[in-house]
N, C-alpha and C positions, 0 to 999 in steps of 0.2 A: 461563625463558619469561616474560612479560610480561602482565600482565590482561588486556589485549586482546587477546591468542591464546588465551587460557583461553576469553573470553567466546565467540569467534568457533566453536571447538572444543565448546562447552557449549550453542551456539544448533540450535534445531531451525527447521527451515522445513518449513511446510505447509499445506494448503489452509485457506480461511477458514470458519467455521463461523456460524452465525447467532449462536448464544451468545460469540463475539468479538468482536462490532458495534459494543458499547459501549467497550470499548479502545479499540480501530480508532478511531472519535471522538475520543475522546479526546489521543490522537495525534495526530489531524486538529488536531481544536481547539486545541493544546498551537501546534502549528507555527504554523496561523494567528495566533493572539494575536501570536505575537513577529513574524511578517514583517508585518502590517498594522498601521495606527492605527484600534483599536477600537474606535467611535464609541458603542456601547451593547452593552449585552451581547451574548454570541454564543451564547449559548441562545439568541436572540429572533431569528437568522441562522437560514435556512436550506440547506440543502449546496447547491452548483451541481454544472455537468459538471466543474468542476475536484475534486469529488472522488473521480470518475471510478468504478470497479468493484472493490471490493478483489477479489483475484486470491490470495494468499498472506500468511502473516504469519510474522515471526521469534517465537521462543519465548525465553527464556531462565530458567529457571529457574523454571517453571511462569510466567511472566509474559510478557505481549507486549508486545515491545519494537520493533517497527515492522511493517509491512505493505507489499506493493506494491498497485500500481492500473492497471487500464488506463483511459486513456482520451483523447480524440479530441483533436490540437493546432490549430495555427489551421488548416492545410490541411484537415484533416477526415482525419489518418490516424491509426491509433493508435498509441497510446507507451504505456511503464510509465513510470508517477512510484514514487520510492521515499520512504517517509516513516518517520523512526526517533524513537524518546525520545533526549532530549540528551545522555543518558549514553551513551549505545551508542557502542560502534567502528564505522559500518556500514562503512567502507571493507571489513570485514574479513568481515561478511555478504552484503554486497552480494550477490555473485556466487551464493552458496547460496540467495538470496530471488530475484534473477532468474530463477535454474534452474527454482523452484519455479513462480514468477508465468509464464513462458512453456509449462511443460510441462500445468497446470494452464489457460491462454488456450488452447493449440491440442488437447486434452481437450475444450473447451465448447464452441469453433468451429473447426469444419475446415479452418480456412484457405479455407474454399469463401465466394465471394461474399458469397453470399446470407448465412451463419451472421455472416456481418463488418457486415452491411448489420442485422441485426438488434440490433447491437451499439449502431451508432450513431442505431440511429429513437430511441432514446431523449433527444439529445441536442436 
C-alpha cells in the first residue's frame, strides 16, 4: 500500500471548531501566497467572501491538513471550495471532506429558503 492510502485511511474529517480557525488560515494564507502576487504582507489583507464559511476540516494526525468552505460564486449560488496543505493527497480526502462539509451545510440550513438566504446576507 502506498503513503497516500495510508494518509487517506489515517485522515479524519469533521466539523470546524473555533479553536481550528487559526490552521484553517493558515491554509487559507498558505494557498493564497502562492496563487496571487503579494503586493505587502497578507497579515495586513483582510478575508473576502472567497473565503467563504469553513464547513469541515481534514485531520491527519492530530493536525489539520485542509478544510472545506461554503460559499457564494459569481451567480450567487452556493459551492464548496476545498483547501488542503501541499503535502496532502486530497484526491484521496476529498470525497470523506465533502461527505462531512455537506452533511455538516444541510445540519445548519435546511435547505429551506430562507436558512440559504441567511447564508448569503452576509456577503
Amino acid at each position: 500500500m502506498n503513503r497516500i492510502a495510508n494518509k487517506s485511511k489515517a485522515t479524519i474529517c469533521r466539523q470546524v471548531y473555533l479553536s481550528d480557525l487559526k490552521a484553517v488560515l493558515a491554509i487559507y494564507q498558505d494557498i493564497k501566497q502562492e496563487t496571487e502576487v503579494v503586493k505587502h504582507s497578507f497579515t495586513e489583507e483582510k478575508l473576502t467572501e472567497q473565503f467563504g464559511l469553513p464547513l469541515a476540516v481534514a485531520e491527519y494526525k492530530k493536525e489539520l491538513v485542509g478544510f472545506a468552505s461554503a460559499k457564494l460564486d459569481e451567480s450567487e449560488k452556493i459551492e464548496i471550495a476545498f483547501y488542503y496543505k501541499k503535502e496532502m493527497g486530497q484526491t484521496d480526502i476529498q470525497p470523506l471532506l465533502e461527505q462531512q462539509a455537506i452533511s455538516n451545510f444541510n445540519s445548519t440550513f435546511d435547505k429551506d429558503e430562507e436558512d440559504v438566504e441567511q447564508l448569503k446576507q452576509g456577503s
